[in-house]
C-alpha positions, 0 to 999 in steps of 0.5 A, a space after each residue: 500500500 503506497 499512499 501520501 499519508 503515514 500511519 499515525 505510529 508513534 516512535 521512540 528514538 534513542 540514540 545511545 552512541 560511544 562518542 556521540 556523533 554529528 553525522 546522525 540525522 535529526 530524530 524527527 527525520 530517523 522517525 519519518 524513515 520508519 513510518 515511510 516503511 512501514 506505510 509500505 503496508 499498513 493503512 494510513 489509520 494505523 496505530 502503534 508503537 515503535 522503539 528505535 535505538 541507534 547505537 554502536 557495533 558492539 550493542 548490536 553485536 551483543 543483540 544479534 549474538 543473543 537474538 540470532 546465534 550470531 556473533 558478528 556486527 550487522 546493520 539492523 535488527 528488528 524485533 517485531 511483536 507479531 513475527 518471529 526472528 531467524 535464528 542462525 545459530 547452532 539450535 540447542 543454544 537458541 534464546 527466544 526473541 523478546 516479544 510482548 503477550 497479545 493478552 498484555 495489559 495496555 492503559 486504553 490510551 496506549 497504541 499497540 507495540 509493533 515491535 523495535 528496531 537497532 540501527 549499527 550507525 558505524 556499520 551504516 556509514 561503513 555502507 554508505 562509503 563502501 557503495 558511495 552513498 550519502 549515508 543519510 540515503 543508506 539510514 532511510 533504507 535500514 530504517 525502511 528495511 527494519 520497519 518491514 521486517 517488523 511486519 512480517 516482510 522477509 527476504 530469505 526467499 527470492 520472492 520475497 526479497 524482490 518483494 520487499 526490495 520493491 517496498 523498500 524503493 517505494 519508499 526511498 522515492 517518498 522519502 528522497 523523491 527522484 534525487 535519491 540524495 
């Protein structure tokens, strides 16, 4: 679903970084990427909640070595309350992904979580300058990236890549227009 309106999603951005950094985008701006992904699919009446933590390698490395049995920095992890990670390490160490019960009691005025997203900000500007972008273009693609994972979007199979890859553009477009800067 492509329309001009986003989702009414709240987003709660940290940015928790060693040495602070001045090549991070404005929070509004982290914010506005990841609803652009996740209007890819939802409605624009949508309600939910989304926690954002761009950080360093080492967090997210812990992350993926816990969440994922891999021991290695990755660009964006999402845990989505609805579907399950992948699991790449060996089975018997496997730890489950955090996840919220659908029975959880929520105050009336609270929107339902959709889950979280983790954004390496080292690992991102080692993207950008490998493929020579502008690493605000390679943030919008984590954030797009994440969010539709949070969904339910995969891309573990060749159907499913081409699909998501074709929201993540819709959404690059939206959010940069046809500069792509």
């Amino acid at each position: 679903m492509s329309t001009n309106t986003l989702p009414d999603i709240t987003i709660s951005v940290q940015a928790t970084l060693v040495d602070g950094d001045g090549d991070m985008p404005p929070v509004d701006w982290c914010a506005d990427a990841v609803r652009h992904g996740l209007a890819q699919a939802l409605a624009p009446d949508a309600v939910g909640q989304v926690s954002l933590l761009i950080t360093d390698d080492e967090t997210v490395r812990d992350l993926n070595r816990e969440y994922r049995g891999l021991d290695q920095t990755t660009d964006v992890l999402s845990f989505s309350a609805e579907h399950p990670g992948h699991w790449e390490g060996a089975a018997e160490s496997q730890v489950s992904e955090p996840g919220w019960p659908a029975d959880w009691p929520l105050p009336d005025d609270e929107p339902p979580p959709l889950g979280d997203i983790v954004v390496s900000l080292p690992q991102a500007k080692r993207q950008a300058f490998q493929q020579g972008v502008h690493l605000r273009r390679e943030l919008a693609l984590l954030l797009v990236h994440g969010a539709l994972h949070l969904l339910g979007h995969d891309h573990y199979e060749d159907d499913e890549r081409d699909a998501m890859q074709r929201l993540e553009q819709s959404a690059l477009l939206r959010i940069f227009g046809s500069s792509e800067s």
